[in-house]
C-alpha positions as CSV (number, residue, x, y, z in Angstrom):
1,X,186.2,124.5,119.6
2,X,183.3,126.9,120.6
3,X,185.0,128.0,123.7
4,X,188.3,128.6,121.9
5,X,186.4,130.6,119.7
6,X,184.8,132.4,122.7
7,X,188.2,133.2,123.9
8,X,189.5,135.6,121.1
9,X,190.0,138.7,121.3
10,X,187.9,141.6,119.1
11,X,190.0,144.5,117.7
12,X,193.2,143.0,117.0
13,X,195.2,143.3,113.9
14,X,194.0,140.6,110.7
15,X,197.1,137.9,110.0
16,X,198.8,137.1,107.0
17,X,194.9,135.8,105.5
18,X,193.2,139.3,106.5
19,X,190.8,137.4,108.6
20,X,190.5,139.1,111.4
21,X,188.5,137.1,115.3
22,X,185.4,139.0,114.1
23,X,185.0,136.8,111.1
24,X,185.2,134.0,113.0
25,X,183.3,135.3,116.2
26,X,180.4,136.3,113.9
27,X,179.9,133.2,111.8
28,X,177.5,131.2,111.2
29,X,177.8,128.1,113.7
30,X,178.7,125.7,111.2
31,X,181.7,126.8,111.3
32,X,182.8,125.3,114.8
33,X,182.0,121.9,113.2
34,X,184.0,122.6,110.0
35,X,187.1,123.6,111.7
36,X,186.6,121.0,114.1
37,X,186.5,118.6,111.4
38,X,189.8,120.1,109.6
39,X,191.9,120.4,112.5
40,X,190.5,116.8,113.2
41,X,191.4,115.8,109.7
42,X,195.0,117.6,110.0
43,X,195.9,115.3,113.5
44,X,194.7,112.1,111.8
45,X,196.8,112.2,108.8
46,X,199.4,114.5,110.2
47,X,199.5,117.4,107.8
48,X,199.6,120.9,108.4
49,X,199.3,123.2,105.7
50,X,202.5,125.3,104.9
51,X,200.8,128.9,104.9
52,X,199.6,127.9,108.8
53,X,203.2,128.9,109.6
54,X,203.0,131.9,108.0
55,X,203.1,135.5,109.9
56,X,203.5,139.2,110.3
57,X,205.8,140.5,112.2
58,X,205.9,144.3,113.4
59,X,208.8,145.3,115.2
60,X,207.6,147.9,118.2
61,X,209.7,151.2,119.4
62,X,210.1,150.8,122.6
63,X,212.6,153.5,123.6
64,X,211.4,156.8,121.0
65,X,215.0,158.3,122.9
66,X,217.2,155.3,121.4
67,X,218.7,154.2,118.4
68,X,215.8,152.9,116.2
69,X,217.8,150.6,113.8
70,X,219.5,148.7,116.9
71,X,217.4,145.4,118.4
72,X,220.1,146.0,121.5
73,X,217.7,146.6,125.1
């Protein structure tokens, strides 16, 4: 979990929660063990909470030339 945890990235947009990788990178250590525990937890009984599907999506411009409303390349 701790190197997981290592592995994010600062800066990036917060998700659906508004927690953003500083929150977790800045915690108080206990908090490896706790999520370690839930995701533990989660396997064992195999449950997944609904809202961990849950996400923001923001569609990028990548042609400013283009037509805007069209998802066409």
């Amino acid at each position: 979990m701790e190197d997981c945890i290592a592995e994010l990235k600062e800066g990036k947009a917060p998700g659906y929660d508004v927690l953003t990788a500083e929150h977790i990178l800045h915690a108080h250590p206990i908090l490896n063990v706790l999520l370690s525990l839930l995701f533990n937890m989660m396997y064992m009984y195999g449950v997944v909470p609904d809202t961990f599907g849950v996400g923001i999506a923001i569609p990028l411009v990548k042609n400013m030339d283009g037509n805007r409303t069209s998802s066409d390349v």
